[in-house]
Structures are given as C-alpha cells and as structure tokens.
DRENLUM-542293 format. One record per residue (C-alpha): residue number from 1; residue in one letter; x, y, z. Coordinates in Angstrom, 2 decimals. Layout:
BEGIN
resi; resn; x; y; z
NUM; A; X; Y; Z
...
This chain:
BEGIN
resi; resn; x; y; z
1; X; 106.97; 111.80; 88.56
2; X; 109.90; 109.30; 87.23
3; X; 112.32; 111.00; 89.50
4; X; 110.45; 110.79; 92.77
5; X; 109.21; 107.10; 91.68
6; X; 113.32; 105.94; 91.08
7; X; 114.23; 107.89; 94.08
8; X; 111.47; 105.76; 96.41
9; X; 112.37; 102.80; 94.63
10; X; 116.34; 103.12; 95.70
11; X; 114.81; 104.25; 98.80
12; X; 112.98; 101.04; 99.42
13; X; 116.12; 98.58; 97.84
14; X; 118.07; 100.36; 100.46
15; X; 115.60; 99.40; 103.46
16; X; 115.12; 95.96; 101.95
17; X; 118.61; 95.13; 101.35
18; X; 119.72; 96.64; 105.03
19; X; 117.05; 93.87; 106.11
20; X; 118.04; 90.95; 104.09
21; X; 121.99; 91.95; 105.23
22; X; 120.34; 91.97; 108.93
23; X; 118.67; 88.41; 108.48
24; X; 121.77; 87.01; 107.07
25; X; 123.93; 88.33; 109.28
26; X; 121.89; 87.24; 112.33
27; X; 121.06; 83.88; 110.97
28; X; 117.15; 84.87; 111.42
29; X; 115.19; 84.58; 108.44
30; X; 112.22; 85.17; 109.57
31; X; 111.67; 88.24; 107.59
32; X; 112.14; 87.01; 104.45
33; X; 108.55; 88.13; 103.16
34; X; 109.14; 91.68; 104.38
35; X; 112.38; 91.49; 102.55
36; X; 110.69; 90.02; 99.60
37; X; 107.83; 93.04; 99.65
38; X; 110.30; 95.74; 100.46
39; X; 112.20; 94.70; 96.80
40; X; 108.77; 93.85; 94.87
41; X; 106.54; 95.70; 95.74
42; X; 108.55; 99.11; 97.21
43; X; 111.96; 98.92; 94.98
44; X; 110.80; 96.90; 91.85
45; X; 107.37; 98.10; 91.30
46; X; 108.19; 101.68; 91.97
47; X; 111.57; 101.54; 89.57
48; X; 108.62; 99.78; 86.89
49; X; 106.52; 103.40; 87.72
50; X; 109.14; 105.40; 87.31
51; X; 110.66; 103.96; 84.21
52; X; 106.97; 103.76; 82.79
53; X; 106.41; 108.04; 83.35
54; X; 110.04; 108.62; 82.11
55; X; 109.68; 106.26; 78.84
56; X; 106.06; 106.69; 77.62
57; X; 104.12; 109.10; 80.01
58; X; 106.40; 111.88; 79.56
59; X; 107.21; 112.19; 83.04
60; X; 103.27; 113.55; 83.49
61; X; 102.31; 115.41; 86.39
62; X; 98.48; 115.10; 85.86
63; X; 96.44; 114.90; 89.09
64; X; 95.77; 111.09; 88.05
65; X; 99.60; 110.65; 88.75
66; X; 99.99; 112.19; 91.66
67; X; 96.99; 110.13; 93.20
68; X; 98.63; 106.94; 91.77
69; X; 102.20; 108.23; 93.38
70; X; 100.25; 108.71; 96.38
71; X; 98.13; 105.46; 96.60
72; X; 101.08; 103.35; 95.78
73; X; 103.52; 105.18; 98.31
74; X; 101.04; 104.32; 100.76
75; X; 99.73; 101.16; 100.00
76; X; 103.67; 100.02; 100.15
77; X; 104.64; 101.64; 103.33
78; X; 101.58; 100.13; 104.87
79; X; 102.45; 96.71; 103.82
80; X; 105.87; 96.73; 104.54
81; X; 105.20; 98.17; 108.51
82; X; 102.01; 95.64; 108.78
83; X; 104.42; 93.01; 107.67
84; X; 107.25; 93.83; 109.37
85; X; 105.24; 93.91; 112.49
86; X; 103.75; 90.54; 111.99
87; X; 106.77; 88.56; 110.89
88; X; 109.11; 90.03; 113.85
89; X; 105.94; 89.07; 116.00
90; X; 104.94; 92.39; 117.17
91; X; 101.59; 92.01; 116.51
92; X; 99.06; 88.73; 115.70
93; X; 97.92; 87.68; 112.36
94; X; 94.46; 88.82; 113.48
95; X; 95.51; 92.47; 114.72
96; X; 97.52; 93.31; 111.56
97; X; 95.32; 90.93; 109.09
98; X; 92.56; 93.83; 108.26
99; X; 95.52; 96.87; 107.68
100; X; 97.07; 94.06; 105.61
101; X; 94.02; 93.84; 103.18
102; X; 92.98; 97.28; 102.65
103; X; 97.13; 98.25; 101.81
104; X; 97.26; 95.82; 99.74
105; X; 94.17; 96.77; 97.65
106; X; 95.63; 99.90; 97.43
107; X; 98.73; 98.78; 96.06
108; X; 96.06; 97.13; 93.76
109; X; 94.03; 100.56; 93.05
110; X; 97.86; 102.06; 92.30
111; X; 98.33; 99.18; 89.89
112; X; 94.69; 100.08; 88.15
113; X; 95.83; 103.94; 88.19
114; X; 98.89; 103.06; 86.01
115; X; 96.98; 101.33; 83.66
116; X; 94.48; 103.88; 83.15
117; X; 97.21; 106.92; 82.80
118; X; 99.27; 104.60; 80.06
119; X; 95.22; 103.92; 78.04
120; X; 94.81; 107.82; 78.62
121; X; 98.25; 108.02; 76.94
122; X; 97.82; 105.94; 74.01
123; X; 94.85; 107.60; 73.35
124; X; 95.96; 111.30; 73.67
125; X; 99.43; 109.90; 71.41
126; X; 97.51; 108.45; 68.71
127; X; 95.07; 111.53; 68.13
C-alpha cells in the first residue's frame, strides 16, 4: 500500500503544481483552492498514508487498507473535479455544493480508516 499511496501522492503534486504553474503563468488565480486541495489533500495527505503503511503498518494489505486506499482515492479525485469545476465556473455553488459534501466526508471516513488500521496495529504489535 505505501507504494501506490507515494505514487498517487507524486501523481497529485504533479497535477497541482502543473495548475499553480498555469495560474501563475496566466496571471489567474482563481484556482488557488483547487491548487491548495490538489497538494493537501491529494499530494500531502496521501505521501502522510503512504509513509504511515511503509513506517508502522508494514506496508499491510488487509482489506481495511484497501477500502481506506479506495475511499481516500475517491474522496480526493471527487473534490479536486467538484472544485475545479466550481472555481473555473463550470458549474454553480449549488450544482456542485452536494458532490462537494459527500467527497469530502469521505476523505473524512479515509481519515477514520487510518486511524483505526494504526489502533489495530498497536494492538496486534504490543500482544
């Protein structure tokens, strides 16, 4: 799991940075939250994941971290399109508002998942 987390993290730095390059260069900033999701929440939070299986979880493959790879991948990419679309005025607040909420609760669940997998792991390591 720690090598496909890093790999959609550099993924995501890649998208984010191409974007913050494309704002600067164009003198737009008007994605600037995208930008700022695409590196928190796609590149930072998955490199965090990633480091997290590699460094304590021993790089588990347990169906609880596949659903958490899974959740998170989602949540992200869901945020990052519904923002994207709303910030480069695609869409209105009020179309894009309800995708925008459940994502982010499942960026949330992902979150929750970690947590649980790293108690699971304490407790499995101290037995």
């Amino acid at each position: 799991m720690d090598r496909k987390f890093i790999l959609t993290a550099f993924g995501y730095a890649i998208l984010g940075l191409l974007l913050g390059i494309y704002m600067a260069a164009s003198k737009n900033p008007t994605q600037h939250v995208t930008h700022a999701h695409f590196m928190l929440i796609g590149f930072l939070l998955s490199f965090i994941y990633g480091l997290c299986h590699k460094l304590w979880l021993n790089n588990s493959t347990s169906k609880l971290a596949i659903v958490q790879f899974y959740v998170h991948q989602l949540g992200a990419v869901t945020v990052l399109i519904g923002l994207f679309l709303y910030y480069g005025r695609f869409v209105s607040l009020e179309a894009i508002d309800p995708l925008l909420g459940i994502s982010s609760i499942a960026v949330f669940i992902a979150l929750v998942l970690m947590k649980i997998e790293f108690i699971r792991c304490t407790r499995t390591n101290n037995q």
